[in-house]
C-alpha positions as CSV (number, residue, x, y, z in Angstrom):
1,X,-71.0,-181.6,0.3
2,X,-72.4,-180.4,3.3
3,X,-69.5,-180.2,5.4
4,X,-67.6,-178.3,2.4
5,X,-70.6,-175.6,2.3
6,X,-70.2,-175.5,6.7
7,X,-66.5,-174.7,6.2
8,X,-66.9,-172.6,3.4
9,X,-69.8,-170.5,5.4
10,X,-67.7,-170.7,8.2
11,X,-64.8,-168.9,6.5
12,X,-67.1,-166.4,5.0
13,X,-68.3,-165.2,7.9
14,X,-64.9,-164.6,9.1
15,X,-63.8,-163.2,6.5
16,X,-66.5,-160.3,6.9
17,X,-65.8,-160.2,10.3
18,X,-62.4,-159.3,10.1
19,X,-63.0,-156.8,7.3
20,X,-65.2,-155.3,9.7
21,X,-63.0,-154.5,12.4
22,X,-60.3,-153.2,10.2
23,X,-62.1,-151.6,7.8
24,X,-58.7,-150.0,6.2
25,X,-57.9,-153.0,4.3
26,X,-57.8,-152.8,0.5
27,X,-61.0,-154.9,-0.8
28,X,-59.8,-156.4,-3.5
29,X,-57.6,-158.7,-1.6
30,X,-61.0,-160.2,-0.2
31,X,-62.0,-160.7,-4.1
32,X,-59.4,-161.6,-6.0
33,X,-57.1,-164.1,-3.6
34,X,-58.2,-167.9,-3.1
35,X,-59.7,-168.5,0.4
36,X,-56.9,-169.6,2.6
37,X,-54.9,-167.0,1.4
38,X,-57.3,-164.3,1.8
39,X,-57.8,-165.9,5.7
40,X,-54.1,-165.9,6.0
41,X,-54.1,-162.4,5.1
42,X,-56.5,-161.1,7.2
43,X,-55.0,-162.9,10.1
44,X,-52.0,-161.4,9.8
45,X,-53.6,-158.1,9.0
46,X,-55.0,-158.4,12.3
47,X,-52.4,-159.4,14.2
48,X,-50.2,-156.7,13.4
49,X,-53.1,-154.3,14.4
50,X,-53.1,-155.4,17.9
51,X,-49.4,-153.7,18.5
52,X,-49.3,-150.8,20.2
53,X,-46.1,-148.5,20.8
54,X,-46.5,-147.7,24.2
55,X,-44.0,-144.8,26.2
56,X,-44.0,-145.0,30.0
57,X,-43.3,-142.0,31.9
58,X,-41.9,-142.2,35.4
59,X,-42.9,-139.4,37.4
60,X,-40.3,-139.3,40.3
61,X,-36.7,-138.0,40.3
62,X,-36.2,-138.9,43.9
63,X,-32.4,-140.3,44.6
64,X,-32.3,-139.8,48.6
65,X,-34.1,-141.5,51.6
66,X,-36.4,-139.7,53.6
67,X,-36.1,-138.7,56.9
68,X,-38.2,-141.0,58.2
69,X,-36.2,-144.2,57.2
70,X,-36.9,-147.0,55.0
71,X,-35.5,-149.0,52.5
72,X,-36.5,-147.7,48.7
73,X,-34.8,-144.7,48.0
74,X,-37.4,-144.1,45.4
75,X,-40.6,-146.0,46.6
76,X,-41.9,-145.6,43.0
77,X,-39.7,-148.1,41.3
78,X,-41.8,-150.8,42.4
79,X,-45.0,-149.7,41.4
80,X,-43.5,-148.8,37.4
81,X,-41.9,-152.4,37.6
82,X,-45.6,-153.5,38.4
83,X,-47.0,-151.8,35.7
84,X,-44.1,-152.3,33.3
85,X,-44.5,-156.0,33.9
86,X,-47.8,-156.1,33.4
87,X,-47.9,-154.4,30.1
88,X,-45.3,-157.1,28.9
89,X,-47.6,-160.1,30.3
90,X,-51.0,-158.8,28.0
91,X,-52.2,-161.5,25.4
92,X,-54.5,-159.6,23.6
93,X,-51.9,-156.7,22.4
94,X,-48.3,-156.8,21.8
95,X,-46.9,-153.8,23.6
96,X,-43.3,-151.9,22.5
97,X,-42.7,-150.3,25.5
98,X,-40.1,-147.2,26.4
99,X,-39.7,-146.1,29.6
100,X,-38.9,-142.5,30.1
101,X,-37.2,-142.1,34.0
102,X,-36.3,-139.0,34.8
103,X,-33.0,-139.5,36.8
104,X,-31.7,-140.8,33.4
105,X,-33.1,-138.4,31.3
106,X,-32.0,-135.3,33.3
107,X,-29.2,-137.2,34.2
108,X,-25.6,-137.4,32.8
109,X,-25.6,-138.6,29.3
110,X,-29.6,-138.2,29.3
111,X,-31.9,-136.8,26.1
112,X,-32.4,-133.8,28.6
113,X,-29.2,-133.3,30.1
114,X,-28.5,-129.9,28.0
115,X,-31.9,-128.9,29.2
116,X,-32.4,-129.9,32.6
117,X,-35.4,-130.1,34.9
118,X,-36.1,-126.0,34.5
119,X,-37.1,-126.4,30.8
120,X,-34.0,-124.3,30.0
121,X,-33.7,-125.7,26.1
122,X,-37.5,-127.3,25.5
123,X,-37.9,-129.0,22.2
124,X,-40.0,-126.2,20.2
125,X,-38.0,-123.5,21.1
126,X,-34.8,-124.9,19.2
127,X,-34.3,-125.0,15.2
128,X,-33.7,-128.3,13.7
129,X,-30.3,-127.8,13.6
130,X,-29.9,-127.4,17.3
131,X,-31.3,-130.1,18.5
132,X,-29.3,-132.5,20.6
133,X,-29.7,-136.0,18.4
134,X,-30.5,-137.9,21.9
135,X,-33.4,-135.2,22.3
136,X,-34.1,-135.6,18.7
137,X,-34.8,-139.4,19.4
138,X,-36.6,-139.1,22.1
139,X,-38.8,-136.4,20.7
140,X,-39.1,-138.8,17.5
141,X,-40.3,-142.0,20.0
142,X,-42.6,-140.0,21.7
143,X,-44.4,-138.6,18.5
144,X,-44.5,-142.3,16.9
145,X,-46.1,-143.5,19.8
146,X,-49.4,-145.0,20.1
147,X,-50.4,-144.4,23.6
148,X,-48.5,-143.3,26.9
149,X,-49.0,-144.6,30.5
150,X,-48.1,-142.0,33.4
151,X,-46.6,-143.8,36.2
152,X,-46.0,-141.1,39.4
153,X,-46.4,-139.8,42.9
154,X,-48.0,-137.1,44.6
155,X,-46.2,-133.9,45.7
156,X,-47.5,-131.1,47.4
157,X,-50.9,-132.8,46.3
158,X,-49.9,-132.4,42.7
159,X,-48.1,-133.3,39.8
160,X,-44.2,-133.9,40.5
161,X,-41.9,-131.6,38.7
162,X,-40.1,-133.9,37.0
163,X,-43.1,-135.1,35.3
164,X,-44.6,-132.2,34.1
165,X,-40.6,-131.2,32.8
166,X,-40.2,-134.6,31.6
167,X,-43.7,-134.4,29.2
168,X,-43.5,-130.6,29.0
169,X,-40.2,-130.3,27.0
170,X,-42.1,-131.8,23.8
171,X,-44.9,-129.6,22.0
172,X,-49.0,-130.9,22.3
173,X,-48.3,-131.9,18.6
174,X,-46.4,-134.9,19.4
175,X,-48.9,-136.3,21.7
176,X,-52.3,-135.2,19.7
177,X,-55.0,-137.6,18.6
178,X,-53.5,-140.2,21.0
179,X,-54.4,-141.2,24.2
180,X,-53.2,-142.2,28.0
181,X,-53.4,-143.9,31.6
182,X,-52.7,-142.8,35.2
183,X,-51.3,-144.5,37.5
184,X,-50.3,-142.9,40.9
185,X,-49.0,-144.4,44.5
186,X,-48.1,-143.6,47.5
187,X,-46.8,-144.5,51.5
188,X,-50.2,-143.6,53.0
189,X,-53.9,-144.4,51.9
190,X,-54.9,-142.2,49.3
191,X,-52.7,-143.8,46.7
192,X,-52.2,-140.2,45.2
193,X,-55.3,-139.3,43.8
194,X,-55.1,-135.9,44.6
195,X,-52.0,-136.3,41.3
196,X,-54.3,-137.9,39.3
197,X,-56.4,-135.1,38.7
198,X,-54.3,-132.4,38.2
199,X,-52.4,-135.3,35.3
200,X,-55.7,-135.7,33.8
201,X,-56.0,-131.8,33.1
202,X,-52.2,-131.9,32.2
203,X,-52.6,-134.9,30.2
204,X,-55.9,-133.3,28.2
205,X,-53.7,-130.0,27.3
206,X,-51.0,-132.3,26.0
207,X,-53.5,-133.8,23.6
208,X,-53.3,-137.3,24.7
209,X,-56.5,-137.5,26.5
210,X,-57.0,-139.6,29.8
211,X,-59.0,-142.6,30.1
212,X,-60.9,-142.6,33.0
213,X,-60.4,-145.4,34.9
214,X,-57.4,-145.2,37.1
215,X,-54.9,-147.0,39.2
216,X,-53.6,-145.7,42.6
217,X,-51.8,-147.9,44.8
218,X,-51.8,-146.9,48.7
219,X,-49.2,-148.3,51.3
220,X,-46.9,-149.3,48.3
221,X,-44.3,-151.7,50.3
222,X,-47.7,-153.3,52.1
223,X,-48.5,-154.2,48.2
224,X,-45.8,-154.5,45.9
225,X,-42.3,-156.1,46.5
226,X,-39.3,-154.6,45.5
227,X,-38.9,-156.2,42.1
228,X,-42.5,-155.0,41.4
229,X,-44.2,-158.6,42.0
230,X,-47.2,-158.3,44.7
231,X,-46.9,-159.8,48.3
232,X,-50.5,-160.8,48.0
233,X,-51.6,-161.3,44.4
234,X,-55.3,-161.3,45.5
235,X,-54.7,-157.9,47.2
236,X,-58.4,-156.4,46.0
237,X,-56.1,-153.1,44.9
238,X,-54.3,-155.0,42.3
239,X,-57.5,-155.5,40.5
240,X,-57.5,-152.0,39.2
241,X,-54.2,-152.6,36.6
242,X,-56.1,-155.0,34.1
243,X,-59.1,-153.0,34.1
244,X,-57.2,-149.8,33.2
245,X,-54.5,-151.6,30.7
246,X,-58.1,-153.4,28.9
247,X,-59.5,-149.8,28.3
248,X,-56.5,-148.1,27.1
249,X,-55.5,-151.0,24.8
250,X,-59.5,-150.8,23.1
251,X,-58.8,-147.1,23.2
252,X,-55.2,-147.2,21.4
253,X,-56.4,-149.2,18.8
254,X,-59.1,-147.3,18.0
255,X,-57.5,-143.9,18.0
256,X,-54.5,-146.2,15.8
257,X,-57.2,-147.0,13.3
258,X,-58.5,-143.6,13.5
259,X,-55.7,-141.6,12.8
260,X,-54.9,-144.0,9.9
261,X,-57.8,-142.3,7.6
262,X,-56.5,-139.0,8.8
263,X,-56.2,-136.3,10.9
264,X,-58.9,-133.7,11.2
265,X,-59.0,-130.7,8.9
C-alpha cells in the first residue's frame, strides 16, 4: 500500500509539473483520463513543445579568393557548418533547420533571383499574384519560423550586403514576436564584433529581437576545419556556441508559448 501511494504521489506531482510548464493544455485531459494515459499525454505534449523551426541565414555572398591567398574561397562556410552542426547535435530541442545562403538565393534558380541583391522586387511591394512561388515559399518558411540564427562576417565594420538584402526583402511582420542569435567571424582577432552590433539594431527593427549573448570566432582556419569540425575542441572560443544555442532555445520556446495565447492588441 505504501509503495502504490509513493508511485501514485510520484505521478501527481508530475503531472502538475508538466501542466505547469505548458500551461496551454486543455485541463480536462488531467481529469477525466486514467493516469498512465494522462502521463502519456503530457509526455508527448511536451515533447513536441521542445521543437523549434529554426532559419539560418548566411551572411556572405563571397565566390572569389582574396588577394592575399588562401584556401576557402568563402572563409565563412566553416563557421555556418559549425553552427549548423551544432544545432543538429542539441538534446534538449529538436531543431528543423533552413539554411538561407545567399549565393543560392540570389543565384540562378534562387527565391531571389527576379530580385537580386539591390532589393529590385522586395516581398511587400508585390501583390499576391505577383509573387514568384519560390519567393512565396521562402517568405512562408521565414514567417512559420520559430527563431532565426544570423551566421556572417564583418565588412566595412558592418553588416554585409547580402545579409541585410537577404533579411530585408521580407516585411518586420514575418519576423515579429520572435527572436534571434549572432554569430560573426573573421581572419583576424576581433571575430567581427564590430557586425554584431549593427545586426543587433538590424535584427531589433526586424522584430526578431537579439539575445545577448554572442558568438564570434577570430582566426577562423586557426579554429575550425573546413568541414566545420574544430582543430582543437577545447579551443576556450568554442565555448561560446552552447551558451548562446541554451539561451535562444529557453528564449524560442518561451516566445512559442507566448505567441500561442496571442498576439498583442
Amino acid at each position: 500500500f505504501s509503495t502504490g501511494c509513493d508511485m501514485w504521489y510520484h505521478d501527481h506531482v508530475l503531472m502538475t509539473e508538466l501542466q505547469y510548464r505548458i500551461p496551454h493544455l486543455p485541463r480536462q485531459e488531467y481529469k477525466t483520463k486514467p493516469l498512465t494515459t494522462t502521463l502519456k499525454y503530457f509526455l508527448a505534449m511536451a515533447a513536441s513543445a521542445k521543437v523549434l523551426k529554426t532559419v539560418v541565414f548566411f551572411g556572405s555572398g563571397k565566390t572569389v579568393l582574396p588577394p592575399w591567398g588562401g584556401s576557402d574561397t568563402r572563409l565563412g562556410d566553416r563557421v555556418y557548418k559549425y553552427v549548423v552542426n551544432a544545432l543538429k547535435a542539441r538534446t534538449d530541442v529538436n531543431h528543423e533547420i533552413t539554411i538561407y545562403d545567399p549565393v543560392e538565393v540570389f543565384g540562378k534558380g534562387g527565391a531571389l533571383e527576379s530580385s537580386g541583391g539591390q532589393m529590385s522586387t522586395p516581398h511587400f511591394y508585390l501583390k499576391a499574384d505577383d509573387v514568384p512561388p519560390a519567393m512565396a515559399k521562402m517568405q512562408q518558411t521565414i514567417k512559420d519560423a520559430d527563431c532565426y540564427v544570423v551566421v556572417t562576417p564583418e565588412y566595412n565594420h558592418t553588416v554585409p550586403p547580402a545579409l541585410s538584402s537577404i533579411m530585408g526583402h521580407f516585411g518586420g511582420s514575418n519576423y515579429a514576436y520572435k527572436c534571434s542569435a549572432i554569430v560573426t567571424y573573421s581572419i583576424g582577432p576581433w571575430g567581427g564584433m564590430r557586425c554584431a552590433t549593427a545586426a543587433k539594431l538590424m535584427l531589433s527593427e526586424l522584430g526578431c529581437s537579439p539575445i545577448s549573448k554572442l558568438v564570434g570566432i577570430p582566426t577562423v582556419a586557426d579554429i575550425l576545419n573546413a568541414d566545420g569540425t574544430p582543430v582543437d575542441d577545447k579551443h576556450r572560443m568554442l565555448n561560446q556556441l552552447p551558451a548562446m544555442l541554451g539561451d535562444l532555445e529557453w528564449t524560442a520556446l518561451a516566445f512559442k508559448a507566448a505567441r500561442a495565447n496571442g498576439l498583442p492588441k
